[in-house]
C-alpha positions as CSV (number, residue, x, y, z in Angstrom):
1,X,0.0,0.0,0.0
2,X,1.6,3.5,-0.8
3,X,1.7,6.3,1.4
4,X,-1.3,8.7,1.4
5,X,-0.9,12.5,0.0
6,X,-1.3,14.9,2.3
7,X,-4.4,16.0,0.5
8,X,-6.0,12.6,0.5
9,X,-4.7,12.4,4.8
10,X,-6.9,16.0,4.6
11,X,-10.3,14.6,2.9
12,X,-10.1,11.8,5.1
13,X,-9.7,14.0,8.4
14,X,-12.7,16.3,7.1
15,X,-14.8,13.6,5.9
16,X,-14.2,10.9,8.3
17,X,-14.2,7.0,8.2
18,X,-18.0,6.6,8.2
19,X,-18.5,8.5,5.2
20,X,-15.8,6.7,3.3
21,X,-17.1,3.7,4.3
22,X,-20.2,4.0,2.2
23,X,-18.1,5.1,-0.6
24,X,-16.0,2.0,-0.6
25,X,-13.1,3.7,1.4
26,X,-12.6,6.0,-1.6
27,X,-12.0,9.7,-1.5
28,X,-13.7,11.4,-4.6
29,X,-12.6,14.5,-6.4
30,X,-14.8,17.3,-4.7
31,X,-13.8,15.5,-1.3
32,X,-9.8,15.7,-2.6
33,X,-10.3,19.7,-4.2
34,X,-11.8,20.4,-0.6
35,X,-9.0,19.0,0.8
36,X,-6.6,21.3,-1.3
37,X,-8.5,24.5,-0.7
38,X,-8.3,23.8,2.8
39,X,-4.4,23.1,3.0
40,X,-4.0,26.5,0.4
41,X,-5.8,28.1,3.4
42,X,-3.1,27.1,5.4
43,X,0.0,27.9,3.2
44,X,0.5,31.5,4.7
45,X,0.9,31.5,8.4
46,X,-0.5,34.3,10.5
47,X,1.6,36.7,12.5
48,X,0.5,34.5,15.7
49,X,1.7,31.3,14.4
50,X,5.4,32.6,12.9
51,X,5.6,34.0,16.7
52,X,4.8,30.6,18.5
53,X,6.9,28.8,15.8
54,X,9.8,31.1,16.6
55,X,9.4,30.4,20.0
56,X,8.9,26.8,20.0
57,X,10.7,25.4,17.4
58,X,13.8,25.7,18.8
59,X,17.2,27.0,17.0
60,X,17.7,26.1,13.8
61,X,20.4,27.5,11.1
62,X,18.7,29.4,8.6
63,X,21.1,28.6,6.4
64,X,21.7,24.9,6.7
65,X,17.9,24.0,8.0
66,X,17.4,19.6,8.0
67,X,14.3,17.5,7.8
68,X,14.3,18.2,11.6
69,X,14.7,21.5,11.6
70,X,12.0,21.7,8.7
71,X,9.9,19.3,10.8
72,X,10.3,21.1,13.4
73,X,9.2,24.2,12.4
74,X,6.2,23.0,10.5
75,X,4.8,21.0,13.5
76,X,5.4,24.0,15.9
77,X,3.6,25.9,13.1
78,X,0.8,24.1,12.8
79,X,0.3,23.5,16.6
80,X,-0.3,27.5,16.6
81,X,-2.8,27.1,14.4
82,X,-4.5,24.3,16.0
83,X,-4.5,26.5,19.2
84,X,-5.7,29.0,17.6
85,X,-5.3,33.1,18.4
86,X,-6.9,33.8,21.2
């Protein structure tokens, strides 16, 4: 089995199991487009989340930044989001 696309792991967050299951487990086009808008929603961070990033990503050399560092940054990122800005 190959690894899911971050737009299909998307759908299937929005949409759920249950609904897949009475599609056969299959994620159909509008379900995947949904998916994309709401990840393009995500591609520019606010002010809040570049500030708890900065602060809880740790250091990382912005010249020389790793899958860590990248994985880092991104997870703290999107933990900002998640907790949203007040």
């Amino acid at each position: 089995m190959s690894e899911q696309s971050m737009i299909e792991r998307v759908a299937r967050a929005i949409y759920g199991e249950d609904t897949l299951d009475g599609l056969g487990s299959s994620v159909t086009s509008i379900m995947l487009h949904k998916a994309q808008e709401a990840i393009k929603a995500m591609r520019e961070p606010t002010n809040f989340m570049l500030v708890e990033a900065t602060e809880n990503a740790g250091p990382i050399d912005c010249c020389s930044v790793d899958e860590k560092g990248a994985k880092e940054v991104w997870q703290a990122m999107i933990d900002a989001a998640l907790v949203g800005e007040g």
